[in-house]
C-alpha positions as a printed Julia matrix, in Angstrom:
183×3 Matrix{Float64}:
 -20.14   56.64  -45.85
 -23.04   54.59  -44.8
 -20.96   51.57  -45.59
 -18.4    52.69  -43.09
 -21.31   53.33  -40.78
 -22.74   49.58  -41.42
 -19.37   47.99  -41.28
 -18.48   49.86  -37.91
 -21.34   48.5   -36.46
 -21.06   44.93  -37.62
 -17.46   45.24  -35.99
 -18.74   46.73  -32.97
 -21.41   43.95  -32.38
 -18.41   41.06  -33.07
 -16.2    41.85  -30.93
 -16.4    40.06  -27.57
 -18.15   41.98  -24.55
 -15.63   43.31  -21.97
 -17.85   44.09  -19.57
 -18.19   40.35  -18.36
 -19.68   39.89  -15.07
 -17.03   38.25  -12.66
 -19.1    36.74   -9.95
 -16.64   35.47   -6.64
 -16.82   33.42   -3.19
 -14.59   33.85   -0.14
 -13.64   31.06    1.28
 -12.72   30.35    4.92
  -9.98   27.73    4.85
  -9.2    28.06    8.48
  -7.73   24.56    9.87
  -7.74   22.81    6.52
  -5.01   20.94    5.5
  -2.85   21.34    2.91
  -4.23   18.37    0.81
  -7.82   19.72    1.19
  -6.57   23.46   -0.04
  -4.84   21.67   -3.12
  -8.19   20.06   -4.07
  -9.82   23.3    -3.85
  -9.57   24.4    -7.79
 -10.55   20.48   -8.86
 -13.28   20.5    -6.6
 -14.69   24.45   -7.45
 -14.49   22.99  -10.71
 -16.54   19.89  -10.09
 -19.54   21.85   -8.52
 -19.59   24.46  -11.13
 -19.38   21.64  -13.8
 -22.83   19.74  -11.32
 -24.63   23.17  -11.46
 -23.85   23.42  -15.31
 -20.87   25.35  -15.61
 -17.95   24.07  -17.47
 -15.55   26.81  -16.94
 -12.66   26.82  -14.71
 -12.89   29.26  -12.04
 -10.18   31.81  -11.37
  -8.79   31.35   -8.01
  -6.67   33.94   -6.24
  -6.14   33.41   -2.12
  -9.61   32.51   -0.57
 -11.48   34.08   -3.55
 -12.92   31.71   -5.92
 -14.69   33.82   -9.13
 -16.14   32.99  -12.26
 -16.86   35.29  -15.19
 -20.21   35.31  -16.35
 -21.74   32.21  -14.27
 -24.87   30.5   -15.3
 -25.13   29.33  -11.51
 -25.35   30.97   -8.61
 -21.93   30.93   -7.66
 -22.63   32.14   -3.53
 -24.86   29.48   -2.89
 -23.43   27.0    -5.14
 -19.34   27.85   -3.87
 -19.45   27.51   -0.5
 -16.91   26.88    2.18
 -18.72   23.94    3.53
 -20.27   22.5     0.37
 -16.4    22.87   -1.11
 -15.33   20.9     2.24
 -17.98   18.43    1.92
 -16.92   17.39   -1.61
 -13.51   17.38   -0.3
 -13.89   14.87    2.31
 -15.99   12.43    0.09
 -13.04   12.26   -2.66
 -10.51   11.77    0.0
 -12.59    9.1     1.63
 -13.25    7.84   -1.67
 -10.06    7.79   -2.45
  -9.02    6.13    0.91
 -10.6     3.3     0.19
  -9.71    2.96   -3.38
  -5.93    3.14   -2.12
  -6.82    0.21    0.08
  -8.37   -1.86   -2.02
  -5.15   -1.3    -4.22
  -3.14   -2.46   -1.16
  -5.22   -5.32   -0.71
  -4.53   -6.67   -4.27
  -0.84   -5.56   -4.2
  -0.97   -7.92   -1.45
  -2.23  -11.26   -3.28
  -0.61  -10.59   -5.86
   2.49  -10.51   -3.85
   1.87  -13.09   -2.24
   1.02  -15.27   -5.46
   4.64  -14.5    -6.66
   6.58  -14.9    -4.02
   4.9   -18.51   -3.24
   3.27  -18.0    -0.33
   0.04  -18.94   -1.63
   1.57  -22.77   -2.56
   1.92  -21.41   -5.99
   5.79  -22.32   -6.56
   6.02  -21.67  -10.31
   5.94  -17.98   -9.79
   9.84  -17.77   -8.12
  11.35  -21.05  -10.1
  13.77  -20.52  -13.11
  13.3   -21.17  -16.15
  15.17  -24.52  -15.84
  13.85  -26.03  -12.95
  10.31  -25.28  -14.51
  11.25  -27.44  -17.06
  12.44  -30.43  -15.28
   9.57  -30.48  -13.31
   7.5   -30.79  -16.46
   9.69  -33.34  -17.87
   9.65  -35.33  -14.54
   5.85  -35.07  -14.56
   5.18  -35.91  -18.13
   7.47  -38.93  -16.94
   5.08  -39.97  -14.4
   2.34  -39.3   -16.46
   3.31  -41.19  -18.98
   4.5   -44.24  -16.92
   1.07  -44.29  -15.23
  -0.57  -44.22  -18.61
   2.08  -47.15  -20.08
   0.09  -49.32  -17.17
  -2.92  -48.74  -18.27
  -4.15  -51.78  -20.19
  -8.19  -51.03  -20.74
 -10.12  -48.07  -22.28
 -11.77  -47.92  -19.12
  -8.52  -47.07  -17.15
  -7.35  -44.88  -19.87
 -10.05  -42.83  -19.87
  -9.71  -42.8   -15.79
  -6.19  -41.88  -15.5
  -6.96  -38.86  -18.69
 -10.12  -37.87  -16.08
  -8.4   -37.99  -12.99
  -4.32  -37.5   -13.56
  -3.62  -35.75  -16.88
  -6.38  -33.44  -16.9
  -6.28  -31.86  -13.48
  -2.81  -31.88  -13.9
  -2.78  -29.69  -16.87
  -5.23  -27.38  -15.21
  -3.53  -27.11  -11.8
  -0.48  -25.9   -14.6
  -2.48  -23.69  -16.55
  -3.62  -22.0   -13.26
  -0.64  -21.26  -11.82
   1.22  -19.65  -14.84
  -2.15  -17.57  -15.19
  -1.77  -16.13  -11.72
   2.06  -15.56  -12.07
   1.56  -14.2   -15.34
  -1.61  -11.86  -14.03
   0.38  -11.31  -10.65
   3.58   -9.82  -12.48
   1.99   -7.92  -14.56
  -0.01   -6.22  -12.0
   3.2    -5.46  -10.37
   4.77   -4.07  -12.98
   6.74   -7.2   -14.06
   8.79   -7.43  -10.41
């Protein structure tokens, strides 16, 4: 029997509490819009999770509660602290959607030539005549070179840029496209 009696306590004492403490916070969501009341568990979240709770609240109308808080949930959970936070992601996030826009932009614009980049928008084929028809030229202007001197010149001043101004503009079409999701 005093077994039993040991072994009904030691169950007792394991089994989870249920009297937790459920602390809440009405909220006054008069005039907000939609968008701010749809950030409103993400953003109860995020100040529980600054004051050192990680526990998703439990969020029923205006009422915001959290069992067993390690914070004070009233003066952490506040209508206009809740707001605040609010208002900083979506100007945050304003301005990250417009810096998004902005590079949607050049990159747009690097594909569809308008920044003199005309690689981006030719086919395959006339790509490759133009490279023929410049390695023609190339090699032409190289044929009349007669010293070291000039050969070195021409590599310095014709080849090499050449190849760069190339390299550069399949880099942005490549980069551009990409970003684009391969338009």
């Amino acid at each position: 029997m005093k077994h039993f009696a040991y072994f009904f306590i030691y169950f007792l004492m394991g089994l989870p509490s249920a009297s937790a403490v459920q602390v809440c916070s009405t909220l006054n969501v008069t005039g907000w819009t939609q968008e701010q009341r749809n950030l409103i568990p993400f953003t109860t979240y995020r100040l529980a999770f600054e004051a050192g709770q990680d526990v998703v609240p439990t969020i029923t109308g205006n009422q915001v509660c959290y069992d067993d808080p390690t914070f004070n949930v009233p003066s952490v959970i506040t209508t206009a602290s809740i707001l605040s936070k609010i208002n900083t992601t979506l100007a945050q996030r304003s301005v990250d959607l417009a810096n998004v826009a902005v590079k949607q932009q050049a990159f747009t614009d690097e594909i569809s030539g308008a920044t003199g980049n005309d690689v981006c928008d030719a086919s395959l084929a006339d790509i490759e005549t133009r490279i023929d028809n410049r390695v023609a030229a190339l090699q032409a202007q190289l044929d009349a070179t007669t010293t070291a001197a000039e050969v070195k010149a021409h590599l310095r001043n014709q080849l090499y840029p050449a190849l760069g101004t190339v390299f550069k503009r399949i880099a942005k079409c490549l980069k551009a496209r990409s970003a684009l999701g391969g338009l």
